[in-house]
N, C-alpha and C positions, 0 to 999 in steps of 0.2 A: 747468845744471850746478851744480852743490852747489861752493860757495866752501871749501876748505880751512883749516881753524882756521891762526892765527898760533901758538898755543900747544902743541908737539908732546903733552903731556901731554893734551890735548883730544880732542886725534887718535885717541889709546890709549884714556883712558876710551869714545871715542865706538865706537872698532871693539868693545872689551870689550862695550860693551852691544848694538851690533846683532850680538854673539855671543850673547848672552845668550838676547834677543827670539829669534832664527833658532831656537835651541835650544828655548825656552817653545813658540814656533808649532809646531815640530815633534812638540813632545810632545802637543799640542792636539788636532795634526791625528790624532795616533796613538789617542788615546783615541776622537776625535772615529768614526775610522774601526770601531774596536771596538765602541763602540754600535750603529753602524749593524749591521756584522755581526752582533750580540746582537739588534737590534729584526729582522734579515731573517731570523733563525733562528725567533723567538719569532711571526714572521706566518706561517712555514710551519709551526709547530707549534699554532696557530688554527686553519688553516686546515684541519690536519688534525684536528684535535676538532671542527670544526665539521662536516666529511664524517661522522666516526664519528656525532654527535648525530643525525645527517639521515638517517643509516643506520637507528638506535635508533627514532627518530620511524616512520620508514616500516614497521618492522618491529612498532610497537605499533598501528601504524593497522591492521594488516593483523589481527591478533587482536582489538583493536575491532571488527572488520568481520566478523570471524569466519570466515574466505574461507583460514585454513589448512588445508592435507590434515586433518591429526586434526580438527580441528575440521569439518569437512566427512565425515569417516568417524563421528564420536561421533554426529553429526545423523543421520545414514542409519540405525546403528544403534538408535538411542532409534527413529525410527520404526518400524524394523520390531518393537522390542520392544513399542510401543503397540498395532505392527499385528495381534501377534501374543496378544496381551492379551485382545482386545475379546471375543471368546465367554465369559470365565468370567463376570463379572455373570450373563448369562444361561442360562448353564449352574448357576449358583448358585440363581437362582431358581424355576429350574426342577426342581432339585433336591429346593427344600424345597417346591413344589407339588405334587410327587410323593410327597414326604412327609407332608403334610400329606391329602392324598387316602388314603395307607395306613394313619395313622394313624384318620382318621374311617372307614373300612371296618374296619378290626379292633375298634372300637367300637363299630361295627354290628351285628358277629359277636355279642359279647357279650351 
């Protein structure tokens, strides 16, 4: 048990100041709590940029990979336009060999 000062003045100063302390703790505790809800606000706001990044990530992998629809429809088509391509070379060549046969026949004529 805490001995009681002889000097009433004591007394008063002593309660004045553990009014004081109560008061500072309280304020302490108040900020104290404020952070916390500021740092639990700011880890769910992490937590969600860090979902969006992972979203971003996955969605550029996938273009890397080249495994999207468009990108899967542009490939089909470039094939069938190469597919569809391949006889002129030789249709060109054949072209000017025909050509060149009409051309040494009419020379011939001559």
């Amino acid at each position: 048990m805490p001995s009681t000062p002889a000097d009433p003045a004591v007394a008063v100063a002593l309660a004045e100041l553990r009014g004081t302390v109560a008061e500072g703790f309280a304020t302490v505790n108040g900020s104290l709590n404020l952070l916390a809800q500021r740092h639990d606000q700011t880890d769910r706001r992490l937590d969600d940029q860090a979902a969006r990044l992972d979203t971003h990530d996955a969605r550029l992998d996938t273009l890397d990979r080249g495994e999207t629809e468009r990108q899967k429809r542009n490939d089909q088509r470039l094939t069938d336009l190469e597919r569809a391509r391949w006889p002129l070379p030789s249709l060109a060549a054949l072209v000017g060999v025909i050509s060149l046969a009409v051309a040494l026949w009419q020379a011939a004529q001559k």
